[in-house]
C-alpha positions as CSV (number, residue, x, y, z in Angstrom):
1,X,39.3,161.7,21.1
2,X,41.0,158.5,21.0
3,X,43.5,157.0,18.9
4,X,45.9,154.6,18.7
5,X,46.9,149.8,16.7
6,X,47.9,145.9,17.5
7,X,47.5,143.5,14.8
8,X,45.5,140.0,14.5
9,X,47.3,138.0,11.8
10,X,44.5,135.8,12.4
11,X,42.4,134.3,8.7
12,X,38.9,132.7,8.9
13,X,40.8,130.3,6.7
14,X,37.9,127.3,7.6
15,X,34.1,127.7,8.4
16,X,34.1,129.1,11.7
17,X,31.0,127.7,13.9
18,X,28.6,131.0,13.8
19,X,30.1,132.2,10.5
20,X,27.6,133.0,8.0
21,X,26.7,135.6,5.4
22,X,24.7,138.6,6.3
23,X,20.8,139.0,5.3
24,X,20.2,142.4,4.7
25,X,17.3,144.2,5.0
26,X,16.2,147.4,3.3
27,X,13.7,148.7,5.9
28,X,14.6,151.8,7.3
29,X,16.2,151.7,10.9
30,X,14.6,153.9,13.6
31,X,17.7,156.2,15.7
32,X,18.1,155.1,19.4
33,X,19.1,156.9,22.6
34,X,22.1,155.2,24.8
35,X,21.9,155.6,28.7
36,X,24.7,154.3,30.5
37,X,24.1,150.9,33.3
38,X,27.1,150.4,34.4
39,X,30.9,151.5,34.0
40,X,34.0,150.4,34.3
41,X,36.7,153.3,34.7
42,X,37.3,155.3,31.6
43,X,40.8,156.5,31.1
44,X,40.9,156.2,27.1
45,X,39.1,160.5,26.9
46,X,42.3,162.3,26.3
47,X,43.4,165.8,26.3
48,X,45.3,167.7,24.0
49,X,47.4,171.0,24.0
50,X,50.2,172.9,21.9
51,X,52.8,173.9,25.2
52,X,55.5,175.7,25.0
53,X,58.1,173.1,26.6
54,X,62.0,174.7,25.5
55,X,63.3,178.1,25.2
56,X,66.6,179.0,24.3
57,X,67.9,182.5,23.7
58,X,64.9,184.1,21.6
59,X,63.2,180.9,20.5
60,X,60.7,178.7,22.1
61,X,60.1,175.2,20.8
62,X,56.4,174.2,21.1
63,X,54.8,170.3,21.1
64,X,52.2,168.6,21.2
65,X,51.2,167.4,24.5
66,X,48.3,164.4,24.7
67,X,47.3,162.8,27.8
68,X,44.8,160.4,29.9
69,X,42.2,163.0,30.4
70,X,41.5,161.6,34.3
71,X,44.5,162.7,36.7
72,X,46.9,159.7,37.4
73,X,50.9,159.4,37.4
74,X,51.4,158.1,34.1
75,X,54.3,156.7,32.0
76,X,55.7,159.6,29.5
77,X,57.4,159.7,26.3
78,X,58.8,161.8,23.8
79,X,58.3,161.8,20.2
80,X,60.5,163.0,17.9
81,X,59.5,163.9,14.2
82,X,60.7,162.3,11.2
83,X,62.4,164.7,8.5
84,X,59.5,166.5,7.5
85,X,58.9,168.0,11.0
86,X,56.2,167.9,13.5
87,X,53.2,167.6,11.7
88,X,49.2,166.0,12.2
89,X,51.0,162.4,11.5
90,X,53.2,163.0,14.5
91,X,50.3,164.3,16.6
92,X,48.0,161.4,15.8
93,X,50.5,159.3,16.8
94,X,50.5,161.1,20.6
95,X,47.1,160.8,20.4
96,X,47.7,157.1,19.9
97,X,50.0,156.6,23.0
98,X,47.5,159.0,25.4
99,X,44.9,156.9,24.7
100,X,46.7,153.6,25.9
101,X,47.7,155.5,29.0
102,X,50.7,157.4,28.4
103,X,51.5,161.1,28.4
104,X,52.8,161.6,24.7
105,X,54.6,165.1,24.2
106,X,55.6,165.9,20.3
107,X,58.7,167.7,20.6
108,X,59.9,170.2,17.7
109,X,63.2,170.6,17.1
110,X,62.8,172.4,13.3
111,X,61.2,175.7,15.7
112,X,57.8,175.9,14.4
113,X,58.7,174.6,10.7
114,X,57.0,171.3,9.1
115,X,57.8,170.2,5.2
116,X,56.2,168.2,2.5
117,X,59.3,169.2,0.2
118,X,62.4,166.9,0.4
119,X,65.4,169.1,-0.1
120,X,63.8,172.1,2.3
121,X,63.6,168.6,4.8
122,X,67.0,168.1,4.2
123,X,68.3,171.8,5.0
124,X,66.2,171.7,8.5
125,X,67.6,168.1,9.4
126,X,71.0,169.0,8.5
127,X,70.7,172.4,10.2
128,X,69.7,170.6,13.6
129,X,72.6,167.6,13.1
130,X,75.1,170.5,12.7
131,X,74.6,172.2,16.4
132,X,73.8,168.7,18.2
133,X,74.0,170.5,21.5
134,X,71.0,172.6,21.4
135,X,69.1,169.6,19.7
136,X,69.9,167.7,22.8
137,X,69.5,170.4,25.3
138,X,65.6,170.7,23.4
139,X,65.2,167.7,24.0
140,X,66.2,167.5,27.5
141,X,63.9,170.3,28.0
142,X,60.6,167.8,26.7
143,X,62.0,165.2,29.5
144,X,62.0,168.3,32.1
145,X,58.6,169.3,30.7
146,X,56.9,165.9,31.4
147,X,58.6,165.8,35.1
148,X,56.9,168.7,35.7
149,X,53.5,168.5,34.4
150,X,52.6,166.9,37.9
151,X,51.1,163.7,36.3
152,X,54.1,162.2,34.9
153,X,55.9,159.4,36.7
154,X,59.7,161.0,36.4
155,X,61.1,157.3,36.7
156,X,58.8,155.6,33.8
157,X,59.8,158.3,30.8
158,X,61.2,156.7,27.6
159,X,61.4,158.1,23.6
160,X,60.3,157.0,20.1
161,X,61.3,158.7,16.5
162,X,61.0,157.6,13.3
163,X,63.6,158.1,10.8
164,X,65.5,161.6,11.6
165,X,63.8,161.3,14.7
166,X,64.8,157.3,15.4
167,X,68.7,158.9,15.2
168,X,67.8,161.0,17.8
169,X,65.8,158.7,20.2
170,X,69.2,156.6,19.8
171,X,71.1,159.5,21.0
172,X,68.7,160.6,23.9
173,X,69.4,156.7,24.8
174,X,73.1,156.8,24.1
175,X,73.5,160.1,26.0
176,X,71.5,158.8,29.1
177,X,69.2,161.5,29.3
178,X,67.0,160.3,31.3
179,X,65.2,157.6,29.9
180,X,64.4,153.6,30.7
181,X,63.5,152.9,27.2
182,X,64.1,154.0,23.8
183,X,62.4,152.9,20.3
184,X,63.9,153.6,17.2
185,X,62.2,153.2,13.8
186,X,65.1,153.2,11.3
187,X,66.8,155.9,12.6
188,X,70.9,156.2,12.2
189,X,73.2,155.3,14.6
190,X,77.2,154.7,14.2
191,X,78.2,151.2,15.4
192,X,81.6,152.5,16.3
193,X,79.6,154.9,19.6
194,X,80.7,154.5,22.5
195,X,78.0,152.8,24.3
196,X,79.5,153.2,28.0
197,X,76.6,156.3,29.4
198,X,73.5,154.1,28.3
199,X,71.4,152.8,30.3
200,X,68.2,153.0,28.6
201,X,66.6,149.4,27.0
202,X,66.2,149.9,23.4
203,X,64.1,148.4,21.0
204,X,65.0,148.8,17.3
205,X,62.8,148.4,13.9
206,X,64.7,148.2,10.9
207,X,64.0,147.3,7.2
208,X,66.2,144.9,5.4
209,X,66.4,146.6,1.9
210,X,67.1,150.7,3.4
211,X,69.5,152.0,1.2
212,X,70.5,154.4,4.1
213,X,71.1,152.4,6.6
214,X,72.8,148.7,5.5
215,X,71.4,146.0,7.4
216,X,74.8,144.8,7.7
217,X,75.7,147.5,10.1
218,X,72.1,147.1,11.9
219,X,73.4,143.4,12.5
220,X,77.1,145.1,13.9
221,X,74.9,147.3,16.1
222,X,72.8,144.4,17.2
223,X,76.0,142.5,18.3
224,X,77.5,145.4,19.8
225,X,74.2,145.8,22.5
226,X,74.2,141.8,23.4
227,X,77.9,143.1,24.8
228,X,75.9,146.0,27.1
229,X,74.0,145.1,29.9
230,X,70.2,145.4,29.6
231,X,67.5,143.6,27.7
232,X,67.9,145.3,24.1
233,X,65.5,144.2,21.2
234,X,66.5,144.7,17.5
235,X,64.2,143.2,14.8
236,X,65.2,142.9,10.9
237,X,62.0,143.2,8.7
238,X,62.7,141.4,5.6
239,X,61.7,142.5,2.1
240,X,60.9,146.1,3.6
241,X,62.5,149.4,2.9
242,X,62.8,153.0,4.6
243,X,59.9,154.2,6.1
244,X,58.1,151.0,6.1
245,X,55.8,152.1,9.1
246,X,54.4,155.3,7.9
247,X,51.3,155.8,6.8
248,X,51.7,159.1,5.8
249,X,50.4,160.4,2.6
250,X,50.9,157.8,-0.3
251,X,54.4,156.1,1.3
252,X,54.5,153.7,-1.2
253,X,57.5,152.1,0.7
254,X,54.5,151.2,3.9
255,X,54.6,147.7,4.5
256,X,51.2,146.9,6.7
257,X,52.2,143.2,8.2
258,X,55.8,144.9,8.9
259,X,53.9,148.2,10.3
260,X,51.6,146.4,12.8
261,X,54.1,143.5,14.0
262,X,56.1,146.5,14.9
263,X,53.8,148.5,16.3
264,X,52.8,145.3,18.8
265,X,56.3,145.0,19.9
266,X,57.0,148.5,20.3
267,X,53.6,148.1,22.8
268,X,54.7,145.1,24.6
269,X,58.5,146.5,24.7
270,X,57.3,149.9,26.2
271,X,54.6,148.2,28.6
272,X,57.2,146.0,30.1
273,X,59.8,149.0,30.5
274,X,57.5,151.4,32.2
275,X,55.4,149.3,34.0
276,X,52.1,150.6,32.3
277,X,49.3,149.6,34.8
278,X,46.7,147.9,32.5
279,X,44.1,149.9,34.5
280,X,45.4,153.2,32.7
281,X,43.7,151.6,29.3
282,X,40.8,150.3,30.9
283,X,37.4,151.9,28.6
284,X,34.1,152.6,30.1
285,X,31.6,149.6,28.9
286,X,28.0,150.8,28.4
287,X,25.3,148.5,28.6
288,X,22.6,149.4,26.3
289,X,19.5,150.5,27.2
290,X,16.5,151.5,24.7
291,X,15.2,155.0,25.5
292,X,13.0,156.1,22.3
293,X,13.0,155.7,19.0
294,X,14.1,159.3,18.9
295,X,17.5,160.7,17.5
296,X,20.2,159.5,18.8
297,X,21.6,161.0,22.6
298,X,23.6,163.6,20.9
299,X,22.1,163.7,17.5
300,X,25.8,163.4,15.6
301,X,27.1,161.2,13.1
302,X,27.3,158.0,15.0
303,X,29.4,154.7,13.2
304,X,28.3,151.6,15.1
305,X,30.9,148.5,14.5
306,X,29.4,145.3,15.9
307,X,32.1,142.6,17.1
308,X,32.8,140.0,19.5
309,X,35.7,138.6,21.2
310,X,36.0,135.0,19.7
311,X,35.3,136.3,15.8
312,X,38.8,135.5,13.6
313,X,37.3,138.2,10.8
314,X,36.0,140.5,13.3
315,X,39.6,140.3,15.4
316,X,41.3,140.4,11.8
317,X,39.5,143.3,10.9
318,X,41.2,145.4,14.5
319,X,44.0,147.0,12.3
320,X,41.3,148.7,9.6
321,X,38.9,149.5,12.0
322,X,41.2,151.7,13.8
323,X,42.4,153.2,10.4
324,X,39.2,154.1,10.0
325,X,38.6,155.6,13.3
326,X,42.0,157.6,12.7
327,X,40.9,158.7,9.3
328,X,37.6,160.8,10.0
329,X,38.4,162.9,13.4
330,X,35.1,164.2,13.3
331,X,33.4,160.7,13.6
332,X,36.2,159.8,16.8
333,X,33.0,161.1,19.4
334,X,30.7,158.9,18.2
335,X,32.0,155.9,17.2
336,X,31.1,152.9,19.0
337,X,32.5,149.2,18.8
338,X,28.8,146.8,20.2
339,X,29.7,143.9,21.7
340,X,26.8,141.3,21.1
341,X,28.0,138.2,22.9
342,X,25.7,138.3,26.4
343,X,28.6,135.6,27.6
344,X,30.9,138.2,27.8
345,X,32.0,140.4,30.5
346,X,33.3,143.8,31.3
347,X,36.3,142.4,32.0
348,X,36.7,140.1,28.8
349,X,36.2,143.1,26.6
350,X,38.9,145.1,28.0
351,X,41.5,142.6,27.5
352,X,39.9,142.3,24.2
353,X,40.4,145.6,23.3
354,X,43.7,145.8,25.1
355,X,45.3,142.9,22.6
356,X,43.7,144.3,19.5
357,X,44.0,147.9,20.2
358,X,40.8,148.9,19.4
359,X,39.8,152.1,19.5
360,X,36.2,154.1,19.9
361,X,33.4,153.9,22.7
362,X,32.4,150.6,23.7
363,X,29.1,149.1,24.6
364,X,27.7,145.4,25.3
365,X,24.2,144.6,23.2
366,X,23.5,141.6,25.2
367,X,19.6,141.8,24.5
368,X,20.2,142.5,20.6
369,X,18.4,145.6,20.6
370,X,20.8,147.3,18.5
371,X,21.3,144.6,16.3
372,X,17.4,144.4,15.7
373,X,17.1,148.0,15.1
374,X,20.0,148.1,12.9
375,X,19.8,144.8,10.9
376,X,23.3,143.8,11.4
377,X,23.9,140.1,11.7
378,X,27.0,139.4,11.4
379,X,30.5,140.6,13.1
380,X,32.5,142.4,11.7
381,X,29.4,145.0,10.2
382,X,29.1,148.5,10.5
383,X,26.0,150.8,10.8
384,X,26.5,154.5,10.0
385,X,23.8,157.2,11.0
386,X,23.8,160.8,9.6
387,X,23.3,163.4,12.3
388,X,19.4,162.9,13.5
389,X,19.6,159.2,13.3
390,X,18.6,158.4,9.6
391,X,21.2,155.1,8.8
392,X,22.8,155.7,5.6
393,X,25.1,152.3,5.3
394,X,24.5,149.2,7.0
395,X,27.8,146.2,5.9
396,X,31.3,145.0,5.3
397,X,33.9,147.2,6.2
398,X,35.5,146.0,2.9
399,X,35.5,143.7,0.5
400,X,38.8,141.6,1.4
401,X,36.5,138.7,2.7
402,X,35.1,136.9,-0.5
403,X,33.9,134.3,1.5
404,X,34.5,132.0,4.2
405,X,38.5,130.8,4.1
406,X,38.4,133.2,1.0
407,X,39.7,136.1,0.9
408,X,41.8,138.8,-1.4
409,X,45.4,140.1,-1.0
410,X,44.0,143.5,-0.4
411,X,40.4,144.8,-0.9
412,X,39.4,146.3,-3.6
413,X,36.2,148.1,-2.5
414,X,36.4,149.8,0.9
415,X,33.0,150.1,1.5
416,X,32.9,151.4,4.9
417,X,35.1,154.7,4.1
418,X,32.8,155.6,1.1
419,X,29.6,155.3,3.0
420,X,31.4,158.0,5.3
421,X,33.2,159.9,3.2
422,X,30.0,160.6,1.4
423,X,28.2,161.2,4.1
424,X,30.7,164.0,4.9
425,X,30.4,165.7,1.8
426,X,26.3,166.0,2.0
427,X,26.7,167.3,5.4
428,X,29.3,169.9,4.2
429,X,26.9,170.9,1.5
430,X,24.3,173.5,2.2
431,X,21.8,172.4,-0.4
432,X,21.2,169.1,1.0
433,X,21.1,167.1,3.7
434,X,20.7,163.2,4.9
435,X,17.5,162.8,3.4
436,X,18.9,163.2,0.1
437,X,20.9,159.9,1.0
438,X,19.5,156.3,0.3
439,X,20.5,153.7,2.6
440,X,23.3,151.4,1.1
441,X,23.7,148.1,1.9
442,X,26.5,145.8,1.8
443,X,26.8,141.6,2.2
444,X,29.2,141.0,5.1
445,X,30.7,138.1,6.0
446,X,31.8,137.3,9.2
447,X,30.4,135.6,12.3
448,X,26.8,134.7,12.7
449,X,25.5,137.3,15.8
450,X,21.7,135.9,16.0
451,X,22.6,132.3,16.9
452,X,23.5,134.2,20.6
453,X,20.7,134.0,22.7
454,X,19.4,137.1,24.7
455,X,20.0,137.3,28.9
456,X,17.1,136.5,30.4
457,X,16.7,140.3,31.9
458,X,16.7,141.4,28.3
């Protein structure tokens, strides 16, 4: 499975040439087979495993270790926890980085302990500040784990943590543990250290309105590293407070502009430290090919998202179509982004998804075959199947859009997730199945796709 997010800011603020609504069509959809043409390398399948990466005295620490699923010498990084310990919000977030071509390992320093209760958070943080030699010699251990996992590049390792786990990818920096780069999401640091050891490059994400950590002292620490040698980064988000890049649970402190522009910095910050070869991202691109009118190849749930390159609402869209992807694991095997612009290449798509930071399979419907049998007609739309290719939703991914150069502060139907969600349910339900579901249709608006003549070989 793949995961992983870079934000477009962009708005279809004006009519954009090939932006029109979509017509929709309440014929049912035959299912399709795919058969792969022709591939480009595909390094975005990852791999996942609990390992056992520390022991000292009687206890073993265990993370989460994702990687590249092809063999390579990859970048590595550590992640360290927030407060509440390592959890499936820290994991996703491995899968994230393995899937851009990194080896991500989750480190644990709580020993097997996670927390959705404050003050028992509290306890285990404080518990771990209070004997900061073993939490350092744990984490040394993670470094020593990646070295030797036999596709980790030992000179390209760097660490990210997020709140209790920012303080300590500042100390792992400060310490010089081994590192070239460090990222710190509002994690504590004292701007009295002594800054002599580091040699790691660190990028830091702070929020202007945390009540833990004054931004006054962020700007002391900020002065202090223009005084080190290196090429440090620390960024001030205004009107943001604690935790504004977590999307766990119902953080009503997330800030989404703040959580993405970080995000994209943290990529281009980490890309430029360790030398990520843009090859280790590179997707297979499948060129459609009509089969049958069977089921489709595998029979699953399949989510098809048709998109192009050049759309402003398909491109603004990038950020919620990965939360989407990130939302329903069981949906990650079978979701497919169709590119439907014949002009565009292999190549074009990659960087495409590179810059967005899309996630899912990826194929190229230059002939439109998809889009015929599916209805779609605009980009950004979505087609969901149930398992044995009956299409239960065919739309918007939301409702945000209005129209064009209209849109709302934040959607207030999101479409896209229902369809899915419900689909879920009936297939969790013994009594009934897909049939039992009528096909939904939504008006989408985005950017027209049957203006875009077919290849001739179509």
């Amino acid at each position: 499975m793949k995961h992983g997010i870079i934000a477009s800011l962009l708005l279809c603020a004006v009519v954009v040439p090939g932006c029109q609504d979509a017509r929709q069509s309440q014929d049912a959809v035959p299912a399709i087979a795919l058969a792969k043409t022709a591939a480009v390398t595909d390094k975005a399948k990852i791999e996942t495993a609990e390992v056992v990466y520390s022991k000292q005295g009687d206890v073993e620490s265990t993370g989460f270790l994702a990687r590249p699923s092809e063999d390579g010498n990859y970048p590595g990084i550590v992640l360290i926890h927030e407060w509440w310990g390592l959890n499936d919000h820290i994991r996703q977030e491995a899968r994230r980085f393995a899937e851009l071509g990194y080896v991500a390992l989750a480190v644990d320093l709580y020993a097997g302990e996670a927390t959705t209760e404050p003050e028992r958070a509290r306890e285990l943080a404080t518990a771990v500040r209070d004997d900061m030699a073993k939490a350092q010699q744990n984490l040394r251990d993670a470094l020593d784990h990646l070295k030797g996992t036999g596709f980790v590049d030992p000179e390209r390792l760097a660490s990210i943590g997020w709140c209790f786990g920012g303080g300590w990818s500042y100390q792992i920096a400060r310490n010089n543990l081994g590192v070239k780069a460090s990222v710190i999401f509002y994690g504590r640091f004292n701007p009295e250290d002594d800054l002599a050891q580091m040699r790691a490059k660190i990028i830091g994400h702070f929020a202007e309105e945390d009540r833990a950590i004054k931004v006054d002292n962020v700007r002391e620490f900020q002065a202090k590293l223009k005084t080190q040698s290196g090429d440090h980064e620390i960024y001030i988000y205004p009107n943001t407070t604690h935790g504004f890049a977590s999307r766990e649970g119902d953080n009503p402190g997330y800030d989404k502009e703040a959580a993405e522009l970080a995000w994209e910095r943290t990529l281009a910050f980490l890309k430029e430290h360790l030398q990520l070869d843009a090859a280790a991202a590179a997707r297979e691109v499948t060129d459609l090919v009509l089969v049958n009118f069977g089921p489709l190849a595998d029979g699953d749930m399949t989510l098809l998202v048709f998109t192009r390159t050049d759309c402003p609402i398909a491109n603004r869209y990038a950020p919620e179509i990965r939360r989407v992807y990130e939302a329903f694991d069981t949906l990650q095997d079978n979701f497919y982004l169709v590119y439907v612009d014949p002009a565009e290449t292999a190549e074009q798509i990659q960087e495409h998804l590179e810059e967005y930071n899309l996630p899912g399979k990826v194929i190229r419907d230059p002939g439109h075959r998809l889009v015929e049998k599916t209805g779609a007609r605009v980009t950004p739309e979505a087609a969901l199947f149930a398992a044995g290719g009956k299409m239960v939703y065919r739309g918007r991914i939301d409702d945000q859009y209005v129209d064009f150069g209209k849109t709302r502060a934040a959607p207030t139907q999101r479409d896209l997730r229902e369809a899915i969600g419900k689909l879920l349910d009936v297939s969790q339900d013994e009594g009934h199945d897909a049939d039992d579901i009528e096909l939904v249709t939504t008006k989408a608006i985005g950017c027209y796709i049957t203006d875009l003549k077919p290849v001739a070989s179509e």
